[in-house]
One Martini backbone bead per residue (centre of mass of N, CA, C, O) as a GRO file, in nm:
protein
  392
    1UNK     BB    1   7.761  16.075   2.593
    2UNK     BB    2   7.708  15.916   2.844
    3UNK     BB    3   7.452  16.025   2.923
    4UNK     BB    4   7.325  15.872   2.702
    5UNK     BB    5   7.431  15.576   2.770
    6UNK     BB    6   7.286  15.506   3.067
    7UNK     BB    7   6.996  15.388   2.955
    8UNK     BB    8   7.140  15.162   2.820
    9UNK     BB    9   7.334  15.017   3.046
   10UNK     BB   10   7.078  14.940   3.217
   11UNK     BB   11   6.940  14.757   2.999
   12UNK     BB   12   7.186  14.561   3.006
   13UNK     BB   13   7.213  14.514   3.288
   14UNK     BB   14   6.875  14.391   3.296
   15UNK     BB   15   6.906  14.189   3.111
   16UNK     BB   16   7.152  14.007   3.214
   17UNK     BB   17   7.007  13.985   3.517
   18UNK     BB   18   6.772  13.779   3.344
   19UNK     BB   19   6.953  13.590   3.244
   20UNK     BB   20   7.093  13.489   3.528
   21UNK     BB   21   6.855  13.411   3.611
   22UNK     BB   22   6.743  13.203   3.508
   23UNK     BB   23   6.958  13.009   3.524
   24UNK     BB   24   6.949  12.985   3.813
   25UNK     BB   25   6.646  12.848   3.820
   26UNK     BB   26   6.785  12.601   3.646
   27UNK     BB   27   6.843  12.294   3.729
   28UNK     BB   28   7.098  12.244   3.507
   29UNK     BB   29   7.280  12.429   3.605
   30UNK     BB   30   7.513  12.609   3.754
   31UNK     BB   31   7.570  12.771   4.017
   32UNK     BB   32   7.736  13.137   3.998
   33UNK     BB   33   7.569  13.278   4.196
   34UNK     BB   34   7.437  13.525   4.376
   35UNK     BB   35   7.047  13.620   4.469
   36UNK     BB   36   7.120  13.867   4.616
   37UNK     BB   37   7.302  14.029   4.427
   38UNK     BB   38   7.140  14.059   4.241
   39UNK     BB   39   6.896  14.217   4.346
   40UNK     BB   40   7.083  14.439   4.420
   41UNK     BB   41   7.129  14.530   4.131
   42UNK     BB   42   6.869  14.591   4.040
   43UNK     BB   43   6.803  14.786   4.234
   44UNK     BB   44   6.990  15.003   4.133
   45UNK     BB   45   6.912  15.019   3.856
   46UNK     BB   46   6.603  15.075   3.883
   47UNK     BB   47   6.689  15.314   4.055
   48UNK     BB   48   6.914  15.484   3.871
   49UNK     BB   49   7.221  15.406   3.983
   50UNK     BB   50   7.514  15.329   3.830
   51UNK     BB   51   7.709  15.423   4.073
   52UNK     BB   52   7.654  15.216   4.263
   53UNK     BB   53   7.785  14.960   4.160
   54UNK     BB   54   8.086  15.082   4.222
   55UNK     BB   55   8.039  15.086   4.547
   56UNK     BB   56   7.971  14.797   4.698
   57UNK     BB   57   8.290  14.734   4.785
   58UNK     BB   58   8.323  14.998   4.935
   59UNK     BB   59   8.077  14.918   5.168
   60UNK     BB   60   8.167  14.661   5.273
   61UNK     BB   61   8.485  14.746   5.356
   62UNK     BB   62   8.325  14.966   5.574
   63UNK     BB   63   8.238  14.773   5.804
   64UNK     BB   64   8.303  14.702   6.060
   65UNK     BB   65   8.383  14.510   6.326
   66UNK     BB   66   8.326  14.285   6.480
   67UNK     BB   67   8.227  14.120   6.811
   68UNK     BB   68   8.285  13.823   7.025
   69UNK     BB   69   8.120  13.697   7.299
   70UNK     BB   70   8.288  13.677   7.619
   71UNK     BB   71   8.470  13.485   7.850
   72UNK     BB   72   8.667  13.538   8.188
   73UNK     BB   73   8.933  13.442   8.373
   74UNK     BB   74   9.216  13.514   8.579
   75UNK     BB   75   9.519  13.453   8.622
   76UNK     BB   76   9.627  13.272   8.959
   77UNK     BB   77   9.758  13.240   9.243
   78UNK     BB   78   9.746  12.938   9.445
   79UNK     BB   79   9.578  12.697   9.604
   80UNK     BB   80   9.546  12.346   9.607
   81UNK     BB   81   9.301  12.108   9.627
   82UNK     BB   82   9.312  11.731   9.705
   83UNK     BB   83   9.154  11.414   9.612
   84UNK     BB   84   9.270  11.182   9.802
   85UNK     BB   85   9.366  10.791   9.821
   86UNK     BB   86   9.334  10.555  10.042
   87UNK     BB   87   9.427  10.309  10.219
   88UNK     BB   88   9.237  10.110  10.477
   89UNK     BB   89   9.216   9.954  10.849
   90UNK     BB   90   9.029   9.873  11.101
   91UNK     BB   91   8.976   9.962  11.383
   92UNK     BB   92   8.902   9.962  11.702
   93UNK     BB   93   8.938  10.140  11.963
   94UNK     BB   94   8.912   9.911  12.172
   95UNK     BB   95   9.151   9.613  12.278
   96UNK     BB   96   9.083   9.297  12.430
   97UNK     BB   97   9.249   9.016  12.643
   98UNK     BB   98   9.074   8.878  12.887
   99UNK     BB   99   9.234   8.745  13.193
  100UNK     BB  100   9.343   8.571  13.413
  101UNK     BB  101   9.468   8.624  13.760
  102UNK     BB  102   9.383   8.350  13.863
  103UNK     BB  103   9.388   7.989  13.981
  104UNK     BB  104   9.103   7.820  13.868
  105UNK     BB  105   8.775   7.735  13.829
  106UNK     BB  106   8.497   7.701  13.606
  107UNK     BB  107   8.164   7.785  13.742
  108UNK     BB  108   8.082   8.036  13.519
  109UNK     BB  109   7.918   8.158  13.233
  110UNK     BB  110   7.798   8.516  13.132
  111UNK     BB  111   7.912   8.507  12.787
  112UNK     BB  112   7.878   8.574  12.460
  113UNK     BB  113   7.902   8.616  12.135
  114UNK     BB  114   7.771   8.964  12.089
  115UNK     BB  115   7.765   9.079  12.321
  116UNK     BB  116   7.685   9.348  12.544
  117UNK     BB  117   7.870   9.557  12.795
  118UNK     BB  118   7.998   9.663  13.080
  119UNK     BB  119   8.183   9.797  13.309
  120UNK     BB  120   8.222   9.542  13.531
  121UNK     BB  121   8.113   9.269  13.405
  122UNK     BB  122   8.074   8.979  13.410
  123UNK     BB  123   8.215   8.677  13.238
  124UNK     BB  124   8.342   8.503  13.491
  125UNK     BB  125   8.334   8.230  13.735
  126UNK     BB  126   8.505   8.132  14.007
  127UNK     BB  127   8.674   7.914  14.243
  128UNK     BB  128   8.711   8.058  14.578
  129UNK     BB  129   8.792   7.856  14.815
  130UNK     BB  130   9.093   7.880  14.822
  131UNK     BB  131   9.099   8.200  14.817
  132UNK     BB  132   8.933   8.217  15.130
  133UNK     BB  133   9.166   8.070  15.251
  134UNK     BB  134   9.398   8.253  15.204
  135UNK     BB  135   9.281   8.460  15.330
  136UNK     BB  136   9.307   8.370  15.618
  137UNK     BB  137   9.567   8.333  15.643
  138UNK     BB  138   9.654   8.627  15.605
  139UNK     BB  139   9.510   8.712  15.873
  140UNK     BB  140   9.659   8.555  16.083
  141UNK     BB  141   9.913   8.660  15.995
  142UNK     BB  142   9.869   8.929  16.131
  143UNK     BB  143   9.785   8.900  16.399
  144UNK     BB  144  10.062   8.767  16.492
  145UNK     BB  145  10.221   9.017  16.432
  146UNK     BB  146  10.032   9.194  16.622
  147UNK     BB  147  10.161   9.053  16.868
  148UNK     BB  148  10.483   9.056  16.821
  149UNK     BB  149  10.480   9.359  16.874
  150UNK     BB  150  10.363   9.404  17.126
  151UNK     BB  151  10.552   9.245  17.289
  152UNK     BB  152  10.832   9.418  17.215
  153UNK     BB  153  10.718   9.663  17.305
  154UNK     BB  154  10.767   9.581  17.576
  155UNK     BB  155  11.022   9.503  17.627
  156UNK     BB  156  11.156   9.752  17.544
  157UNK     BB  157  11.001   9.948  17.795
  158UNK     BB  158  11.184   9.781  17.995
  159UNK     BB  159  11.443   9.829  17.944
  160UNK     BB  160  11.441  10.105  18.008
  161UNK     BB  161  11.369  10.081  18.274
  162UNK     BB  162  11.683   9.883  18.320
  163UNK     BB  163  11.838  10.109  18.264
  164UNK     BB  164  11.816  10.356  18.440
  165UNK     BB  165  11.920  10.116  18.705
  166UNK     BB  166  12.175   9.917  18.582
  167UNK     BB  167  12.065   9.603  18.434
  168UNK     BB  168  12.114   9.728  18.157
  169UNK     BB  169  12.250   9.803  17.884
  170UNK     BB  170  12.295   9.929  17.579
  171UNK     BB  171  12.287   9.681  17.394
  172UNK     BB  172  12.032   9.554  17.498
  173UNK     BB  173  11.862   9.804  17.402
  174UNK     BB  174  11.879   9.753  17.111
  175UNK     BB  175  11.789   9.493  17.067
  176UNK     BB  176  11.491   9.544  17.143
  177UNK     BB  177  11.461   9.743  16.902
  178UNK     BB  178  11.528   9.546  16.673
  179UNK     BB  179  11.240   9.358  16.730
  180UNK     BB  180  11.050   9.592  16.695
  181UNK     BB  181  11.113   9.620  16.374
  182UNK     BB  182  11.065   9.362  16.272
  183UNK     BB  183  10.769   9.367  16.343
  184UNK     BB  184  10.672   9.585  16.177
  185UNK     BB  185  10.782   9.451  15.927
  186UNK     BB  186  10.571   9.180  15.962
  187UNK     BB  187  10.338   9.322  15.949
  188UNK     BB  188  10.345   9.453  15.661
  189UNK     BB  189  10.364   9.161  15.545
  190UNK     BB  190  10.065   9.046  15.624
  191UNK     BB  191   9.914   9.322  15.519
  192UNK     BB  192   9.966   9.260  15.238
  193UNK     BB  193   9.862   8.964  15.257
  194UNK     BB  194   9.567   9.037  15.237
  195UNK     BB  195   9.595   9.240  14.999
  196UNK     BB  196   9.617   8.997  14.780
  197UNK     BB  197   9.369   8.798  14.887
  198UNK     BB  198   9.173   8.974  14.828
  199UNK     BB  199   9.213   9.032  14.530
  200UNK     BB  200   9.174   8.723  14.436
  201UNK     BB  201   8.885   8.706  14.525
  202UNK     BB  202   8.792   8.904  14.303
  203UNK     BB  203   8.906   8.786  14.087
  204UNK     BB  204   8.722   8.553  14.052
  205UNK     BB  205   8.586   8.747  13.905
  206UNK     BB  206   8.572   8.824  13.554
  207UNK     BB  207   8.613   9.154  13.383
  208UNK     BB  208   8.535   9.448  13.203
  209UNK     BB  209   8.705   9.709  13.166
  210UNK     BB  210   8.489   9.807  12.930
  211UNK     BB  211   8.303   9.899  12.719
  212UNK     BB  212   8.098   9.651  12.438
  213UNK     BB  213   8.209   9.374  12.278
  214UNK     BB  214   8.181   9.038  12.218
  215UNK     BB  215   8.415   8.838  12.013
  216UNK     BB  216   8.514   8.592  12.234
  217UNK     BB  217   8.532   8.284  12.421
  218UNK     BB  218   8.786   8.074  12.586
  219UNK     BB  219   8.596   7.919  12.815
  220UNK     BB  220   8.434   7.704  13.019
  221UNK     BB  221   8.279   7.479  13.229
  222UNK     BB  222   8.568   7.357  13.400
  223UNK     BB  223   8.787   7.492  13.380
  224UNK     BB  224   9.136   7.548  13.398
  225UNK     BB  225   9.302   7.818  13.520
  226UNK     BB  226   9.559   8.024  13.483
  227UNK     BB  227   9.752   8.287  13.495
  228UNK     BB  228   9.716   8.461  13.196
  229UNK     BB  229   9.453   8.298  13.092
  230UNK     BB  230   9.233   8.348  12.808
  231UNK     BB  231   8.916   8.435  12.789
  232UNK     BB  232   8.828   8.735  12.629
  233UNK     BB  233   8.709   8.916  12.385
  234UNK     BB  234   8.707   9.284  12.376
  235UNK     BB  235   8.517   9.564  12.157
  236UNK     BB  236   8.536   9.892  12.069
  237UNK     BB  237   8.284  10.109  11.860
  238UNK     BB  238   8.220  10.363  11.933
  239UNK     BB  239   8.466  10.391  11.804
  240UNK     BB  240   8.697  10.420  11.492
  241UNK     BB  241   8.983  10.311  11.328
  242UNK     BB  242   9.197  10.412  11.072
  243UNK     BB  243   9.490  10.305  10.878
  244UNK     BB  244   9.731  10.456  10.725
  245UNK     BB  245   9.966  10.544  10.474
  246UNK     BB  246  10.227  10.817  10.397
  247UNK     BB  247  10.394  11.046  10.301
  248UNK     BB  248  10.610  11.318  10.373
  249UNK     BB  249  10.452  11.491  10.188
  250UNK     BB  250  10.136  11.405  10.299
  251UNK     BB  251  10.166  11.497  10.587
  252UNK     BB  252  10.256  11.785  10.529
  253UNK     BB  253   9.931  11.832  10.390
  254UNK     BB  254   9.790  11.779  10.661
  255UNK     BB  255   9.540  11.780  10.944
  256UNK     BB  256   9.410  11.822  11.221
  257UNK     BB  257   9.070  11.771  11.195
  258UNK     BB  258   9.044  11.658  10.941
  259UNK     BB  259   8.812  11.565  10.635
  260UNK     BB  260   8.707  11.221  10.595
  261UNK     BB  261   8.634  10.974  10.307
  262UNK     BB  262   8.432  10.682  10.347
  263UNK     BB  263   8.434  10.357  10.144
  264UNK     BB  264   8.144  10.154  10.109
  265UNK     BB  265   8.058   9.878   9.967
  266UNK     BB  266   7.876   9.660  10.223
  267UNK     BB  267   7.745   9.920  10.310
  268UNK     BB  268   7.467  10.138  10.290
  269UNK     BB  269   7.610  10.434  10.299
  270UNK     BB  270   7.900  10.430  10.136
  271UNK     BB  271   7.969  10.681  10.292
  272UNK     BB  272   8.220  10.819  10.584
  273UNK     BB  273   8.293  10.968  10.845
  274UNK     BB  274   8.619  11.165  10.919
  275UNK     BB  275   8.906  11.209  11.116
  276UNK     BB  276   9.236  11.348  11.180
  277UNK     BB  277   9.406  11.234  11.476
  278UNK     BB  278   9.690  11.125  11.330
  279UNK     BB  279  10.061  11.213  11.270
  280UNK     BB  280  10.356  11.069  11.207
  281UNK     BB  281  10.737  11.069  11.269
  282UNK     BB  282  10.730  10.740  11.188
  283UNK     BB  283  10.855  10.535  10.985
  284UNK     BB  284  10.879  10.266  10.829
  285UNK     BB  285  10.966  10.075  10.642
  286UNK     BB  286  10.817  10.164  10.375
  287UNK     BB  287  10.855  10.469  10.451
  288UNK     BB  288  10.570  10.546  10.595
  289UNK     BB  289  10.317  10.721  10.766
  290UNK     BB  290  10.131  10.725  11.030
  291UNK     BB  291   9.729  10.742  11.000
  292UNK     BB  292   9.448  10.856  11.196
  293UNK     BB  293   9.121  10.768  11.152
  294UNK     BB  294   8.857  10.892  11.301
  295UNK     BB  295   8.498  10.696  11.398
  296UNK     BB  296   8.168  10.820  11.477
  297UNK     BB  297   7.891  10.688  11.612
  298UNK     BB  298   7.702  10.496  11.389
  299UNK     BB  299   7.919  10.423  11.197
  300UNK     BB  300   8.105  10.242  11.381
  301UNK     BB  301   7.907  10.042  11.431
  302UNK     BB  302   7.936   9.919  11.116
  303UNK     BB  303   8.197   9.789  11.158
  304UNK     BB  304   8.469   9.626  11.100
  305UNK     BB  305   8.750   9.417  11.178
  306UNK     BB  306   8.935   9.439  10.891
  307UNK     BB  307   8.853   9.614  10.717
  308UNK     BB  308   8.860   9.784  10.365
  309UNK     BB  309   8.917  10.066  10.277
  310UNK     BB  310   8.840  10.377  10.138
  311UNK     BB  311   9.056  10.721  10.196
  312UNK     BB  312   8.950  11.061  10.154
  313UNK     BB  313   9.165  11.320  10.110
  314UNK     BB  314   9.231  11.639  10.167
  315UNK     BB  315   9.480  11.833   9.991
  316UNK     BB  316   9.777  12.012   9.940
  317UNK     BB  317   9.961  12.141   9.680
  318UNK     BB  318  10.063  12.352   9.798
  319UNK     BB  319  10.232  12.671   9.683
  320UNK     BB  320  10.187  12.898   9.381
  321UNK     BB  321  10.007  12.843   9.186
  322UNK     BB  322   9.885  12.838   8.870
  323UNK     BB  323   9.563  12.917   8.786
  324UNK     BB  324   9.267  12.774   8.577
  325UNK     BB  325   9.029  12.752   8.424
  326UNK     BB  326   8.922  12.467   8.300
  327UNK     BB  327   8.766  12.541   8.034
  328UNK     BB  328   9.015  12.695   7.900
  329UNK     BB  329   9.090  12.458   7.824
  330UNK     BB  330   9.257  12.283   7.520
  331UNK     BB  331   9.247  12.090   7.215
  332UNK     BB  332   9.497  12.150   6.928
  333UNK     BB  333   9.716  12.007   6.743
  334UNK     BB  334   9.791  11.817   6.963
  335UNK     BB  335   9.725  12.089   7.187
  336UNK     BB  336   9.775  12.252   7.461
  337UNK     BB  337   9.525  12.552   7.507
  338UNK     BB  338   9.455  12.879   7.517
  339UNK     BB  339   9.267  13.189   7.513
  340UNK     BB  340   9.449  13.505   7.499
  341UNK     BB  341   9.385  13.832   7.631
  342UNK     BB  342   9.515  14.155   7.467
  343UNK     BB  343   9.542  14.501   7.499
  344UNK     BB  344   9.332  14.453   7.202
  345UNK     BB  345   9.078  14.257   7.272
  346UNK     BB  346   9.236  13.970   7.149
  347UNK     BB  347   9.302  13.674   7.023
  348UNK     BB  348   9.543  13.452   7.161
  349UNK     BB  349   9.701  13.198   7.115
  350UNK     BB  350   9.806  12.971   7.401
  351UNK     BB  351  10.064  12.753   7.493
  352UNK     BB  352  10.036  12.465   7.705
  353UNK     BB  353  10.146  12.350   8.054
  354UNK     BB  354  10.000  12.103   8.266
  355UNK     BB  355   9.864  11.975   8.559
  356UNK     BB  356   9.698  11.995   8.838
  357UNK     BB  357   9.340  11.890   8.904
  358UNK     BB  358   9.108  12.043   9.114
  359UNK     BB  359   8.797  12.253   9.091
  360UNK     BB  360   8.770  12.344   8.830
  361UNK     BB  361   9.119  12.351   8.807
  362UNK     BB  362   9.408  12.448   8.669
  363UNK     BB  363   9.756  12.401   8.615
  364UNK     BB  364  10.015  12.622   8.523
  365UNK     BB  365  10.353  12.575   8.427
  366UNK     BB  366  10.322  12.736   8.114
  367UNK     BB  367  10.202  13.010   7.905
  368UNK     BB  368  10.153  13.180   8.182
  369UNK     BB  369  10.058  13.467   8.363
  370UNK     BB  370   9.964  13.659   8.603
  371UNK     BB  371   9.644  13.817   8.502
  372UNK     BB  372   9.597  13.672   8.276
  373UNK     BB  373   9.320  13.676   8.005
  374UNK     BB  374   9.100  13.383   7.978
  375UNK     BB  375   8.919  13.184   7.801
  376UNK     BB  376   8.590  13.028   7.937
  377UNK     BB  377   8.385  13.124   7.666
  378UNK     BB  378   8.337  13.083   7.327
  379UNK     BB  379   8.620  12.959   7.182
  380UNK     BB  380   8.562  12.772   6.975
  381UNK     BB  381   8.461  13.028   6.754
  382UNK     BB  382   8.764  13.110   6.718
  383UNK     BB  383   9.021  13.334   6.601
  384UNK     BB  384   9.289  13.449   6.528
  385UNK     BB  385   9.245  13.797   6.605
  386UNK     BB  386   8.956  13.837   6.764
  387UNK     BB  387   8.711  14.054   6.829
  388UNK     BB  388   8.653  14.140   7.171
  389UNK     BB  389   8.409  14.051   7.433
  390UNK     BB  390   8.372  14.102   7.772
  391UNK     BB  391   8.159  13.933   7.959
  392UNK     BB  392   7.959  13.855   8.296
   0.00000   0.00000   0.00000
């Protein structure tokens, strides 16, 4: 009986969704069904297999799980370095205020502020006239030296001789020697005095020191001047020094000839380089560890002295960081979390505490061990508990 009854319920199954289609395509009707679904019926019933009908939803059952096709890379302890930012303040590599020697008036002056000079080129000269005079006194003085030697040392000579013979004792000469000794004493210090002379005449043009350039002049042509006071200064920018302060865990961070960025918003370069040439072991009043960044080259030249620098290193955060890629890390209802894959290679959310980032990887304080295999890519479309492939 049922099988004679198969014919019939095909046909009232094939009426019903030809009248099911019909609603499908009114456009007053709402639509309650799926049109794909339709389709699959009529075609199951068209083709005479009424049996299939109630197959679809165990076939459907039983299809494979998809896999999600993501990117990872495990958590993994580094090193971590990070471009820290100070602040820092230009200074000349070197720098003098040359002062005079000695007390002349001023009767030439060869150099202006911004002039370029070599060592030992003249400054400014001085009126040499009183001091080839002292020069000259200072001769005359070692020669009369030179001649009350040669006296003594004859009389010490005679007196010996009339010890020999017994016309003088041993006491008188003594005295004859200590004669010549004090002669001999007079004579190095006028020989001193000629060399003292003599120095302050060369002294009479002032000189600088170092290769530089003046940055200004102070005495003009008629001063007079006394010694040790200030006629030039002259700064050396062949390098330039730049100093910054850091704390004691920064410096420990640091390493000498280690490369840093200096940033000038004033000149075209806009940032230039420098190295890290000393590491202070003495703190200031404030704290502070004092660190010298020299500038060489070109770029030394156009710094100004005094200038505020922005001056970034790299630096070493400590070690045994856990690290993973930015890329891993994301907010979900509120929640900075990681999707990690587990043994059997699904996603599962996992709640991350992070800390500092730098070259594209995030410190990871709490939420994973080293090793865990982190989404990269992909994870955005991901559901918890997704089965995953994982692509290189």
């Amino acid at each position: 009986m049922v099988a004679d009854q198969l014919p019939i319920m095909g046909r009232t199954v094939r009426s019903v969704l030809e009248a099911r289609c019909a609603t499908y395509n009114s456009p007053m009707q709402p639509r309650l069904f799926s049109l794909p679904a339709v389709l699959l019926a009529l075609l199951l019933v068209s083709c005479g297999e009424p049996d299939a009908i109630e197959g679809v939803d165990a076939s459907v059952g039983s299809l494979p799980e998809v896999r999600l096709r993501v990117r990872a890379s495990a958590a993994e302890h580094a090193v971590l370095e990070l471009d820290q930012s100070f602040t820092g303040v230009v200074e000349p590599f070197r720098e003098a205020m040359v002062a005079s020697e000695v007390s002349a008036r001023v009767v030439t002056r060869f150099v202006e502020p911004g002039d370029s000079l070599k060592a030992g080129d003249a400054l400014v000269a001085l009126d040499a006239s009183r001091l080839e005079i002292a020069h000259d006194r200072a001769k005359a003085a070692r020669k009369r030296s030179e001649v009350e030697l040669l006296d003594a040392t004859r009389n010490l000579e005679r007196g010996q001789r009339l010890l020999a013979t017994g016309a003088i004792s041993d006491h008188e000469l003594d005295g004859l020697t200590l004669l010549v000794e004090r002669a001999r004493a007079d004579l190095d210090m006028a020989a001193a005095a000629v060399r003292d002379a003599q120095k302050n005449l060369a002294d009479a043009e002032v000189l600088a020191p170092f290769d530089g350039r003046i940055e200004e002049v102070s005495v003009q042509v008629g001063d007079y001047l006394v010694r040790g006071q200030h006629v030039a200064k002259i700064v050396d920018f062949s390098k330039a020094r730049v100093a910054i302060g850091v704390t004691a865990r920064e410096a420990a961070s640091l390493a000498l000839g280690s490369p840093v960025r200096i940033g000038l918003e004033s000149i075209e370069t806009g940032v230039i380089l420098g190295i890290v040439r000393s590491i202070g072991r003495s703190a200031s009043e404030r704290g502070l560890f004092p660190v010298e960044v020299w500038v060489e080259g070109e770029h030394a030249k156009r710094l100004r002295q005094g200038m505020v620098v922005s001056v970034k290193m790299r630096m070493l955060a400590g070690g045994g960081h856990l690290l993973v890629p930015s890329s891993a890390v994301f907010r979900r209802q509120g929640m900075t979390q990681v999707f990690r894959i587990d043994a059997e290679g699904r996603a599962r959310l996992a709640p991350v505490t992070t800390g500092v980032a730098a070259d594209g990887r995030v410190q990871v304080v709490e939420g994973l061990s080293a090793g865990d295999q982190v989404i990269t890519d992909g994870q955005f479309a991901l559901a918890e508990g997704a089965l995953l492939e994982v692509i290189r």
